[in-house]
Residue frames relative to the residue before (quaternion, step in Angstrom):
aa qw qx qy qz dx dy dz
X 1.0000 0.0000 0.0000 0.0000 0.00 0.00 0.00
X 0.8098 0.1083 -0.2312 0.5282 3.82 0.63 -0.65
X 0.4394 0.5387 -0.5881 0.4135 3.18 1.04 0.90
X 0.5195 0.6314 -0.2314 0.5272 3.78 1.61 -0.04
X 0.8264 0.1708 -0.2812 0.4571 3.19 0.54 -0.89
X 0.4384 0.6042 -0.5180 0.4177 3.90 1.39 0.16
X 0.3649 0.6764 -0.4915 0.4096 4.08 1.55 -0.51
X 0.8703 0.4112 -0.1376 0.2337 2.88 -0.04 -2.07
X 0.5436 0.6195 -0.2440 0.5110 3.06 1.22 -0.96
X 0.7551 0.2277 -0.3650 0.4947 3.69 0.23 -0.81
X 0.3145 0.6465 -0.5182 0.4632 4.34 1.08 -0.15
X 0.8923 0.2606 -0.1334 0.3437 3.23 -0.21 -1.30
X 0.3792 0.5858 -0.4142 0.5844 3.66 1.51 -0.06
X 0.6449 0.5025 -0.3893 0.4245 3.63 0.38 -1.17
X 0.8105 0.4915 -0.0650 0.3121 3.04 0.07 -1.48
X 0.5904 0.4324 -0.3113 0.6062 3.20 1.15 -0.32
X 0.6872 0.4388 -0.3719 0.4438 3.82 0.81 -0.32
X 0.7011 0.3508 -0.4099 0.4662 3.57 1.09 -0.47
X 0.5451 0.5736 -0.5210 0.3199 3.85 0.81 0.02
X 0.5391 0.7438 -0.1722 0.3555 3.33 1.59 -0.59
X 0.7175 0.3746 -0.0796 0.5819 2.81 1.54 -1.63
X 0.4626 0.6758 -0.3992 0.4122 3.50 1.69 -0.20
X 0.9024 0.1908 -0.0723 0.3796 3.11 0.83 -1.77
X 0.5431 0.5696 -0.5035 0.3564 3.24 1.28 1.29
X 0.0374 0.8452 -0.3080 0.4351 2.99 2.13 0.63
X 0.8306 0.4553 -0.0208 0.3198 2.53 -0.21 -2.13
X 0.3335 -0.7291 0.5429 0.2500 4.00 -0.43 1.16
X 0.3039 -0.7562 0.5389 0.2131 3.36 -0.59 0.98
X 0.6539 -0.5089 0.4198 0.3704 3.89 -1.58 1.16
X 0.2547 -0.7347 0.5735 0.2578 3.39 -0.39 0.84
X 0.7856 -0.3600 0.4528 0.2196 3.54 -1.65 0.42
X 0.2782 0.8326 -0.4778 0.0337 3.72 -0.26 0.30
X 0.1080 -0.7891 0.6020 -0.0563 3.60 0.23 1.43
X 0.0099 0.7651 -0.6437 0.0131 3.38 -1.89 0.76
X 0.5435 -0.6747 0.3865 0.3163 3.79 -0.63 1.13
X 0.4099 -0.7872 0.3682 0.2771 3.98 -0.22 0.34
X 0.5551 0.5588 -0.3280 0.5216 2.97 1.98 -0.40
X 0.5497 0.5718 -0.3922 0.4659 3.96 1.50 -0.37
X 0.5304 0.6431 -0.3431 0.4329 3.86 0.91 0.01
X 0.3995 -0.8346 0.3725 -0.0713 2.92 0.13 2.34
X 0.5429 0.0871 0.4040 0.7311 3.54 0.42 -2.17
X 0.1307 0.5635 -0.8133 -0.0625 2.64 -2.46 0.70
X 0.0041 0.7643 -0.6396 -0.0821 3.63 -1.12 -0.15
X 0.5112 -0.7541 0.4076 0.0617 3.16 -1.37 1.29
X 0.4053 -0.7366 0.4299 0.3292 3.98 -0.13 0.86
X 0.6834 -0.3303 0.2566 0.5983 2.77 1.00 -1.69
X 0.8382 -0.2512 0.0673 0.4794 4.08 -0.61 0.21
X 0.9053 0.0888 -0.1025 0.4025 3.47 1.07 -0.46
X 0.4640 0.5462 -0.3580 0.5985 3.24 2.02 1.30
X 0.0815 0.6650 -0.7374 -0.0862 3.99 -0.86 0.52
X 0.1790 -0.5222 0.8030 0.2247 3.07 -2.27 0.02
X 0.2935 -0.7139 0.6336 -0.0527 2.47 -1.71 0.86
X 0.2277 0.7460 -0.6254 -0.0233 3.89 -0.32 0.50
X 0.3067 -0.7213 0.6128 -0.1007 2.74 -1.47 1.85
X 0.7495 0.3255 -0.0496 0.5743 3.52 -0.64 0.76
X 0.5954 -0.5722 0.4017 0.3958 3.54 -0.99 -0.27
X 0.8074 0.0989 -0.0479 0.5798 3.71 1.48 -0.62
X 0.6105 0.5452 -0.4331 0.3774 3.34 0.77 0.49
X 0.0815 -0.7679 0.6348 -0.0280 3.82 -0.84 0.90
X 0.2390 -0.7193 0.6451 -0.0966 3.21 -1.31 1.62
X 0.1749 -0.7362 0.6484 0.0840 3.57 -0.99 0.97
X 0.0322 0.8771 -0.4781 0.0338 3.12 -1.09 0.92
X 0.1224 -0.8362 0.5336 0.0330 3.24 -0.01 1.73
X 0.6951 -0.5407 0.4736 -0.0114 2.43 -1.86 1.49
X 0.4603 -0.6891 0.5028 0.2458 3.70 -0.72 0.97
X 0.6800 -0.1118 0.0311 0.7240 3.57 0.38 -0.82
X 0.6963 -0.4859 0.3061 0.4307 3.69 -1.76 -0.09
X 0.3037 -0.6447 0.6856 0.1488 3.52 -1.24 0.68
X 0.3461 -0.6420 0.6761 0.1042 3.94 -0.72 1.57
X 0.9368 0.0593 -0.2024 0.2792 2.77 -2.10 1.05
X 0.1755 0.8512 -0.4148 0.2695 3.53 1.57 0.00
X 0.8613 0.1802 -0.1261 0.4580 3.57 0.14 -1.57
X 0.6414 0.5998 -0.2731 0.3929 3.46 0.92 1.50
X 0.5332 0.6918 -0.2172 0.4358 2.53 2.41 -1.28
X 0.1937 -0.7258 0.6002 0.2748 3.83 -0.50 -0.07
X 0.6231 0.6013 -0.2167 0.4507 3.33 1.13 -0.36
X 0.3515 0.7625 -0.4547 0.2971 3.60 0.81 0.34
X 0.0166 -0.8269 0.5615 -0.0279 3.48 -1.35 1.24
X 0.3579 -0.6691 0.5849 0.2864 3.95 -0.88 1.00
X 0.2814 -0.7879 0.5409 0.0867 3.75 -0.74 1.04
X 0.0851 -0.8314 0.5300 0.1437 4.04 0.59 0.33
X 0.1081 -0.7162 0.6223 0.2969 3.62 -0.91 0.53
X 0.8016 0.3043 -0.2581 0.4452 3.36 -1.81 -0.02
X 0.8278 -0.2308 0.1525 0.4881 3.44 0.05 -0.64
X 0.6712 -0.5918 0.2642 0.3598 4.23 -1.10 0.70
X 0.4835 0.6598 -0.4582 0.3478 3.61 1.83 -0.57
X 0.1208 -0.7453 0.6200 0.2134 3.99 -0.77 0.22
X 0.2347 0.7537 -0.6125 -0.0400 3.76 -0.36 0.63
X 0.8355 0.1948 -0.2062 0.4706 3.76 0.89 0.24
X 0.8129 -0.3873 0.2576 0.3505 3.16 -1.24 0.60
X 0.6696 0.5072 -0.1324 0.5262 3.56 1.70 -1.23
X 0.6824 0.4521 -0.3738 0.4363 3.78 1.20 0.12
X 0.7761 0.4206 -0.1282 0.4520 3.40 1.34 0.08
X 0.1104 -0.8031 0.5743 0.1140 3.51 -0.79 0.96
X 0.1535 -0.5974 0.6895 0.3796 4.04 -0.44 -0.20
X 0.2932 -0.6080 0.7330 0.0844 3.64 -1.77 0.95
X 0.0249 -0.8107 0.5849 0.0060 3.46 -0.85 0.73
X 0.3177 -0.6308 0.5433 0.4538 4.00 -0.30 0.00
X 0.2887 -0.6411 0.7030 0.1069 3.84 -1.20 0.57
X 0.4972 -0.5219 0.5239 0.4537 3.63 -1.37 -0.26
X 0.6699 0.4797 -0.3105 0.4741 3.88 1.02 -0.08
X 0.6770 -0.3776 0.2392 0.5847 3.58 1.38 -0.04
X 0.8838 -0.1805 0.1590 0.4014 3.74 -1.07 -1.00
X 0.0723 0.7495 -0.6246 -0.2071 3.58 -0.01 0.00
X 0.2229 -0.7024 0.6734 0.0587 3.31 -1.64 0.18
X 0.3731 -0.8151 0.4252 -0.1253 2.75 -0.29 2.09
X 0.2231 0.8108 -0.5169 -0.1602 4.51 0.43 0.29
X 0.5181 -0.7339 0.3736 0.2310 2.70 -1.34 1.00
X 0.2662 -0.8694 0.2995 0.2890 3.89 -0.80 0.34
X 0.6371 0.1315 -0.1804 0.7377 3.37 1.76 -0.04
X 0.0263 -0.5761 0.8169 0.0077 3.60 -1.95 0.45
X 0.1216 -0.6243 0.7503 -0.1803 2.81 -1.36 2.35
X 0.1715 -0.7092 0.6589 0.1831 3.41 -1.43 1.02
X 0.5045 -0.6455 0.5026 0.2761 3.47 -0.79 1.59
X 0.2871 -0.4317 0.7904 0.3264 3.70 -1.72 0.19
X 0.7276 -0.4181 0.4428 0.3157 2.84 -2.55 0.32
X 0.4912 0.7135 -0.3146 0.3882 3.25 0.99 -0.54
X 0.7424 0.3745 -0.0044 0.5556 3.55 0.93 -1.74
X 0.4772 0.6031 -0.2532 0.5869 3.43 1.51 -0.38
X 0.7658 0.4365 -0.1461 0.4491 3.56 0.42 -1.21
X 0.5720 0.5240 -0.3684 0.5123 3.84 1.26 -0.84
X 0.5956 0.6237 -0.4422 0.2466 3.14 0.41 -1.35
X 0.4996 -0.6820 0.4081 0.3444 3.50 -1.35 0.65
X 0.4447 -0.6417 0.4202 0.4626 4.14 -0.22 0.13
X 0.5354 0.4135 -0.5090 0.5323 3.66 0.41 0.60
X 0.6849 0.3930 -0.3748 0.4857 3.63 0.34 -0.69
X 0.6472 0.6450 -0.3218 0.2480 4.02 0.66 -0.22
X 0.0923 -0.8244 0.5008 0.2471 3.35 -0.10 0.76
C-alpha cells in the first residue's frame, strides 16, 4: 500500500515538472500597447467587433464585451482611455458610440493586433 502511494506521488511529481517544462517552452503573447491619440480610421464589422488602424500600418481588433447597437453605422465613434491614452488591455478602453438616448459606452473585452496576413483577409469594408 505505501509502496503504492510513494508510485503515485512520484507520477504526479513527474508530471507536474514536465507541464512546467512544457509551459516554459511555450513563447509567451507578447504585450502590445498603442497611444489613443495614434488612432487614424476605424470601421465596425458588426455590433461586437471594431478595427482599428493605428499608425500608418498597424490594425487592432477589438471585441466588444456584450453588443454595442448602431455601432457599424455611427460615423461618430470614440476610443475612451482610462487613467492614461496608452491602451494595453482590454480595461484601458471603452468605444463611445451615440445611442438614440445619448452616449453609450461600449467596454471592450479583448484587443488583438492583426498580422499582415490577418490584415490582408479581412474584407475591404471591414478595413479601417
Amino acid at each position: 500500500m505505501l509502496k503504492s502511494i510513494l508510485t503515485l506521488a512520484a507520477v504526479a511529481t513527474l508530471s507536474a515538472g514536465v507541464a512546467q517544462a512544457a509551459d516554459a517552452a511555450k513563447p509567451k503573447p507578447q504585450r502590445s500597447c498603442f497611444w489613443s491619440r495614434d488612432v487614424s480610421s476605424w470601421s465596425a464589422a458588426d455590433e461586437r467587433t471594431v478595427y482599428l488602424r493605428v499608425g500608418v500600418k498597424d490594425i487592432y481588433r477589438l471585441d466588444l464585451l456584450g453588443t454595442c447597437p448602431d455601432i457599424d453605422w455611427d460615423w461618430k465613434m470614440g476610443l475612451s482611455s482610462h487613467g492614461s491614452s496608452s491602451i494595453c488591455s482590454p480595461l484601458d478602453a471603452d468605444i463611445v458610440s451615440r445611442g438614440p438616448l445619448g452616449p453609450q459606452r461600449c467596454p471592450v473585452k479583448t484587443i488583438t493586433k492583426l498580422t499582415p496576413e490577418q490584415v490582408a483577409a479581412l474584407p475591404p469594408k471591414q478595413r479601417p
